[in-house]
Structures are given as C-alpha cells and as structure tokens.
C-alpha positions in Angstrom: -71.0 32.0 -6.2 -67.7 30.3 -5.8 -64.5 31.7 -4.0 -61.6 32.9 -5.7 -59.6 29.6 -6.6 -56.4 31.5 -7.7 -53.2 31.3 -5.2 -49.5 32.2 -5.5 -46.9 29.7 -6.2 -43.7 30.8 -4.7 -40.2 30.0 -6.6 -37.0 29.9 -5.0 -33.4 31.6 -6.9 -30.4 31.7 -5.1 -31.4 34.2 -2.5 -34.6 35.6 -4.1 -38.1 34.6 -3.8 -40.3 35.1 -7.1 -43.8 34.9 -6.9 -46.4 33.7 -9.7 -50.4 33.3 -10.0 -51.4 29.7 -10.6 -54.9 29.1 -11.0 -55.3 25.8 -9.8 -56.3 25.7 -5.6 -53.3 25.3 -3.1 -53.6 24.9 0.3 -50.1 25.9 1.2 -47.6 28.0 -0.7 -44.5 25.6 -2.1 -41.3 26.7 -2.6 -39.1 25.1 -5.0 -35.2 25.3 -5.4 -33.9 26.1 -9.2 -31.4 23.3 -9.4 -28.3 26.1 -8.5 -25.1 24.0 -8.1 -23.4 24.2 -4.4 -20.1 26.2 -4.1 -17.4 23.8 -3.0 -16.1 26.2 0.2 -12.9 23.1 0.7 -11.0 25.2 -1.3 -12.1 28.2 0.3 -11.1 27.3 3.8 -7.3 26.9 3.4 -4.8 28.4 5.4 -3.4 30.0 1.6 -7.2 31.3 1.3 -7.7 32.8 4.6 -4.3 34.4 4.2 -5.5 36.0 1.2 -8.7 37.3 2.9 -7.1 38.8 5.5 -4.7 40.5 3.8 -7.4 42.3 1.8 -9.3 43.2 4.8 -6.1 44.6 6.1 -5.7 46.8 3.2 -9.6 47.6 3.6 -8.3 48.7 7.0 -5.1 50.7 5.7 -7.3 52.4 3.0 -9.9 53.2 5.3 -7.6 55.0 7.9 -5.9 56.8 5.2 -9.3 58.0 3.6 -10.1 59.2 7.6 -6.6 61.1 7.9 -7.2 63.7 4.9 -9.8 65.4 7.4 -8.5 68.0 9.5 -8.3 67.9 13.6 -11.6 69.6 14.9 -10.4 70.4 18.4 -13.6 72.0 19.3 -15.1 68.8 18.9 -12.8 66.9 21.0 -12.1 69.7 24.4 -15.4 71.3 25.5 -15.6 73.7 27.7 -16.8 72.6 31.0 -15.9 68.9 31.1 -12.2 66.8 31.3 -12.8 63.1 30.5 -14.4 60.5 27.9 -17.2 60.7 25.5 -18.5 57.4 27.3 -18.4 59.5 31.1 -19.9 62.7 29.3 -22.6 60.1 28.1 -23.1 58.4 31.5 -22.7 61.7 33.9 -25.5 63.2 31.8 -27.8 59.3 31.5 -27.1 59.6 35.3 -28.4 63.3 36.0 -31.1 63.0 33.8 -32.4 59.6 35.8 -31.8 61.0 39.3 -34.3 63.7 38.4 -37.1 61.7 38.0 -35.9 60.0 41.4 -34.4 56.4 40.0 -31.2 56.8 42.1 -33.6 57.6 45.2 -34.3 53.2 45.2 -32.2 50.9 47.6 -30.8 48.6 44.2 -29.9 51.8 42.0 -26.6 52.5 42.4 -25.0 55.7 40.2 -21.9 55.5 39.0 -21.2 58.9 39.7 -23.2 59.9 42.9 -21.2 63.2 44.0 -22.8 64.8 41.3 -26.2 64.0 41.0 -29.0 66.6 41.1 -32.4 66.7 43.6 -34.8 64.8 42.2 -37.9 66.8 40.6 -40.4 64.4 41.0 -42.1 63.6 44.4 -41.2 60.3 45.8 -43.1 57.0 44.6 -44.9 55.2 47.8 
C-alpha cells in the first residue's frame, strides 16, 4: 500500500500564516507572499511625524497617571511594621537570609550585600 501523498501548503498574509491540504507530494512546505504593497515609512520618519508620536505617547502618559491618581493612599502597604527602607532592600535582605540558610554566603566568592544580618546557616557545610 502506498503512503499518504497529501501535504500542507503554507500561505503567507501580512502577518498570518494559512495553511491548506494539497494533494500532490511536497518535500518542503512553501510559503508564498500575497502581493501586499510595502508601506512607504519616508513619510513616517520626519521630525513633524515623530513630534506627533510623542506627543500622543505623552498624553498616553498624562492619561495614565491621572487614571492611577483616583485610587486612594494605602499606607499600610507602603510602612510595615518592622522594616524602614525600599521595596528593592526588603527584597534583597529577605533573597539574602533565605540563601545564607542553605550556607551560600558560607563560600570565599559570595559576598552579601547585607552581612550584619544574616542568619546561621541550617544546612551542614558542603566538603
């Protein structure tokens, strides 16, 4: 008995990829462009055009931060109790502890950020 002789023939519009049964035998799968004119970006690409861009991504920005401002102040989630500083050293105190427990700062080339405050390891030491 024969093998299957039907393949996929692969089409090519604008951005999207359609696929159709052909039944003749294809050892590759082409892909063919529909003819879609280029867009002429010369125009695009003057100082008047760019000028226009930005100023509608800078009222993107405006509306955006005006949208934000209608929600209230949530101090809780700003000041918690037991820690003065950023988000980013809350983040990397607690990366930090967490890694010194299994032993990582216990190495010659690991240097903490923050070593004054770094727990006992839990783990027994690697050989």
């Amino acid at each position: 008995m024969e093998p299957n002789t039907a393949s996929i023939v692969y089409y090519c519009t604008g951005s999207r990829v359609i696929a159709s049964a052909s039944s003749s035998p294809s050892p590759s799968f082409p892909i063919r462009h529909s003819g879609k004119k280029r867009v002429d970006e010369s125009k695009t690409l003057t100082l008047d055009g760019i000028r226009n861009s930005l100023i509608r991504k800078e009222d993107s920005i405006i509306f955006s931060l005006l949208e934000r401002a209608q929600y209230s102040y949530n101090a809780d989630a700003f000041f918690t109790d037991g820690f003065n500083g950023s988000l980013v050293e809350f983040m990397v105190l607690q990366t930090e502890n967490l890694h010194a427990q299994v032993g990582r700062y216990k190495s010659p080339d690991e240097h903490a950020f923050f070593p004054e405050d770094l727990p006992e390891p839990m783990l027994p030491p690697l050989l």
